[in-house]
N, C-alpha and C positions, 0 to 999 in steps of 0.2 A: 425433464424433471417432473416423475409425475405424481409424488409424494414431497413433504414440506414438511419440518418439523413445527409445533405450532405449541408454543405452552406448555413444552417437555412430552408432548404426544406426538407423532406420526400421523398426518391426516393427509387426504387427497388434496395435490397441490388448490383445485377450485374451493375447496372448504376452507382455507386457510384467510379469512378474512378476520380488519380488524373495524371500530366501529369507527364512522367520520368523525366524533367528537373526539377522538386519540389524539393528543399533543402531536404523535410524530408526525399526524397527517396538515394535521394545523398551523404548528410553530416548526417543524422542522427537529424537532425536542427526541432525539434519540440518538443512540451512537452505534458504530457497529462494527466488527472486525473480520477481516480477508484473511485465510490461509489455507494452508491443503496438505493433505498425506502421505505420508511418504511406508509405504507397503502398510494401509492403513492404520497407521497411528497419525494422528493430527501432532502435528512439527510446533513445538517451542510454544505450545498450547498454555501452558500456565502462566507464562507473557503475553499471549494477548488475552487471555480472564483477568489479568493483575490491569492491566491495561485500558481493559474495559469497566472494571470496578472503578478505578481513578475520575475516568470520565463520569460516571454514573452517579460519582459522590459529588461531585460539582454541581451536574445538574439537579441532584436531590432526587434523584429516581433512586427505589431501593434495589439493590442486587446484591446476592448472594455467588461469591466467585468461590465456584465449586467444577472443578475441573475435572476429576472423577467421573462427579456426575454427568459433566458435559460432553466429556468423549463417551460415557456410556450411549448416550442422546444420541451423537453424531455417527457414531457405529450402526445405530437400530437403522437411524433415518436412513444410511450406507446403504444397509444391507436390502431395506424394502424399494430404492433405487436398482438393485444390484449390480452395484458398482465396487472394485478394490481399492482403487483409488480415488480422492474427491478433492474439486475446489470447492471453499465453504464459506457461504459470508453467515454470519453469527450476528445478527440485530436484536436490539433492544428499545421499544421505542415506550413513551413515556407512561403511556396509558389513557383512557380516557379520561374528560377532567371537565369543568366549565368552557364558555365558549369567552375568552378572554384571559387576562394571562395571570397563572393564579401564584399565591404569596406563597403556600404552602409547598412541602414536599408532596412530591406525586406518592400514590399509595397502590396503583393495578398494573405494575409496567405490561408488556405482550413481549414476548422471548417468541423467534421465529428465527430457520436455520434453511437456509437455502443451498441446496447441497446438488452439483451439475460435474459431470465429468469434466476432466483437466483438459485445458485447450490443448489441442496439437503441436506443440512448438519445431520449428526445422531444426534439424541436426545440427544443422551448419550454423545455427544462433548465436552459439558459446565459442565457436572461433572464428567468425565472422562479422559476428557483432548486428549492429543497427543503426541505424540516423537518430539524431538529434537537433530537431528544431524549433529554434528561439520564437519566441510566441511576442505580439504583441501584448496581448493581455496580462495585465498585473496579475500577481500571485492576492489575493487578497487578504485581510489581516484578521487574526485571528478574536474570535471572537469574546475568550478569555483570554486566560496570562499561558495557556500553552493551547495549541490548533489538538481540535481530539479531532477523531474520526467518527464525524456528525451523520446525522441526515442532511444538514443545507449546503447540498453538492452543487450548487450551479455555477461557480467558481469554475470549478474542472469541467460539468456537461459545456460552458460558454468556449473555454477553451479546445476541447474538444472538437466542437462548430469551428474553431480558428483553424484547429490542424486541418480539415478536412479537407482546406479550401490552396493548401500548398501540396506540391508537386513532392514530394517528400512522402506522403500521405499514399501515395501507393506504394511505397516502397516500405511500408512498416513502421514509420518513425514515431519515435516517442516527441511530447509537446513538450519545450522547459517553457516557465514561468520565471519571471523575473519580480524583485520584491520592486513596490510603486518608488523605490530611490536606487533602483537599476541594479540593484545585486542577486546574484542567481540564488535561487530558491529551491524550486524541485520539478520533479516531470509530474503530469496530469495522476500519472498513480506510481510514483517511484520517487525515490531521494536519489540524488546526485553526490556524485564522489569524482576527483580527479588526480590525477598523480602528476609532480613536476619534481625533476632532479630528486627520486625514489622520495618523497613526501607524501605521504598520502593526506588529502586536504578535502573537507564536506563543508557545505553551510551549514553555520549555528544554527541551535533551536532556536535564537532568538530575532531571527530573519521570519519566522513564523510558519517555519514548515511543520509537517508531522515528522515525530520523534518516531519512525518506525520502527518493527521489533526486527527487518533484515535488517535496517542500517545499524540496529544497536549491536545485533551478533558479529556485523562485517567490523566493525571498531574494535571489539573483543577480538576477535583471529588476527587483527593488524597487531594489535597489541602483542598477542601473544608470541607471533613472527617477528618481532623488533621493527616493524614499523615505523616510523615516525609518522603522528598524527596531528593535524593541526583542524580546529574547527572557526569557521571565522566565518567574514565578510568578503565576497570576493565577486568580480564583475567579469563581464562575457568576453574579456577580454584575454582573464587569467584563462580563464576556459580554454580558448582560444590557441593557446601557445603552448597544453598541457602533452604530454609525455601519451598520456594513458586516461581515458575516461570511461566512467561503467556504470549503469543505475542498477538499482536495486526494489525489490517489492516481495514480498512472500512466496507468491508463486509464481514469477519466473528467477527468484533466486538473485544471481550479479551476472550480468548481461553488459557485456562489451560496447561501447560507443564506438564506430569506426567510422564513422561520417559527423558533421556538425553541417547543418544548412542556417542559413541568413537569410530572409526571404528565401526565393529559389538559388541561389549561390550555394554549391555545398564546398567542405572543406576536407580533405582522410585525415584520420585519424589513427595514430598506432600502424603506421602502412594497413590501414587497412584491415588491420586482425588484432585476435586476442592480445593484450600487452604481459609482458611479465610479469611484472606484481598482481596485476588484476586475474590473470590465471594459476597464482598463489593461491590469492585470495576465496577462488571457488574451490580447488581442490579440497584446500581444508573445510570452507561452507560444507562440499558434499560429503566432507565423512563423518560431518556431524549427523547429517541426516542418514547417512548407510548408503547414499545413492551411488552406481557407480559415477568416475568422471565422465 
């Protein structure tokens, strides 16, 4: 990444600095959002600007969600990488501001767009699937009345340190997180979905995960396939006994569970492969984006 977007410019990624008095570096005081291209257009782009403005009003940092503008941004920043494709995290942190924590709204946000080619994923990911393991560590609570997509990630870096240290962790697995009264939450960077006697079943927002913008699209295609959805409260157990499990994130899309580990115990899942609803469920994801299956 050797170019940075920086304040709606293009600078050399070393230029791209902001100053130590910035809330984001201070308080943690900024939010930011994960997606990627699909034959360079940025995918469901005006959900996460709509998405980002929400957070932005809470925090009282000013932003202007202008999506136009912002694929225009993400385009230039593209092209001076020379990349077709891109994973894109889009941050916004508070601004600079006093050294304590201030009454007012922030008035200098810093807009930076960090823009790296798309990891490599195996072929064999979407009908193979991946592991899933249960973490000790609580999902932690959010710090308003809904979890936004903060700067104060150490939540998921602690859990992360947790995956590392299970045997599971070579083979690719994602981390779940559990809420602190034992009910499943989400993975370190994905929402969780499971299927029992064709149900399709997610934890509530109000377990305190992020409302992501793939889980909110994968609810609209279930719906639209006559699904039956249920959003609720549900424990490792339900998990456990489920038909079909798949998480979700922007850029790997819905991504199959075919293992669940417990400590080092693992369990198959779906024999082992893609399930049927959960391979509905991409089909239609990828013609929303144009991609093939």
């Amino acid at each position: 990444m050797k170019y940075i977007g920086f304040n709606h410019q293009v600078v050399d990624a070393k230029d791209a600095v902001i100053s130590a008095l910035d809330h984001g570096f201070l308080y943690g005081m900024g939010l930011f959002e994960t997606f990627r291209t699909y034959k360079g257009e940025p995918f469901l782009l005006q959900r996460h600007v709509d998405r980002l403005a929400e957070g932005c009003r809470q925090l009282g940092i000013p932003f202007e969600g202008d999506a136009i503008r912002l694929r225009d941004w993400i385009q230039h920043v593209m092209g001076k990488n020379e990349l077709q494709d891109a994973y894109i995290r889009y941050t916004v942190t508070a601004g600079e501001d006093i050294l304590g924590l201030p009454a007012a709204e922030y008035s200098q946000p810093n807009h930076l767009l960090y823009i790296k080619e798309l990891p490599r994923l195996p072929d064999t990911l979407y009908h193979e699937g991946k592991g899933l393991q249960l973490l000790n560590l609580p999902r932690n609570t959010p710090e308003g009345p809904v979890r936004l997509k903060s700067l104060h990630y150490m939540n998921n870096i602690l859990a992360k340190r947790e995956l590392a240290g299970y045997a599971s962790a070579a083979y690719g697995a994602e981390g779940l997180m559990l809420t602190a009264q034992g009910m499943v939450a989400e993975g370190i960077v994905s929402n969780v979905f499971f299927i029992a006697d064709n149900v399709l079943y997610t934890p509530d927002i109000t377990t305190g995960i992020l409302p992501g913008i793939t889980r909110e699209m994968v609810l609209e295609l279930a719906t639209a396939a006559g699904i039956r959805i249920e959003e609720g409260m549900y424990r490792w157990e339900q998990l456990a006994e489920a038909d079909e499990i798949f998480l979700t994130n922007s850029v790997q899309e819905i991504v199959p569970v075919t293992t669940l580990w417990r400590a080092n115990d693992r369990q198959t899942v779906s024999g082992g492969g893609c399930g049927r609803i959960t391979g509905l469920l991409l089909e239609a994801y990828r013609e929303r984006t144009g991609l093939p299956e």
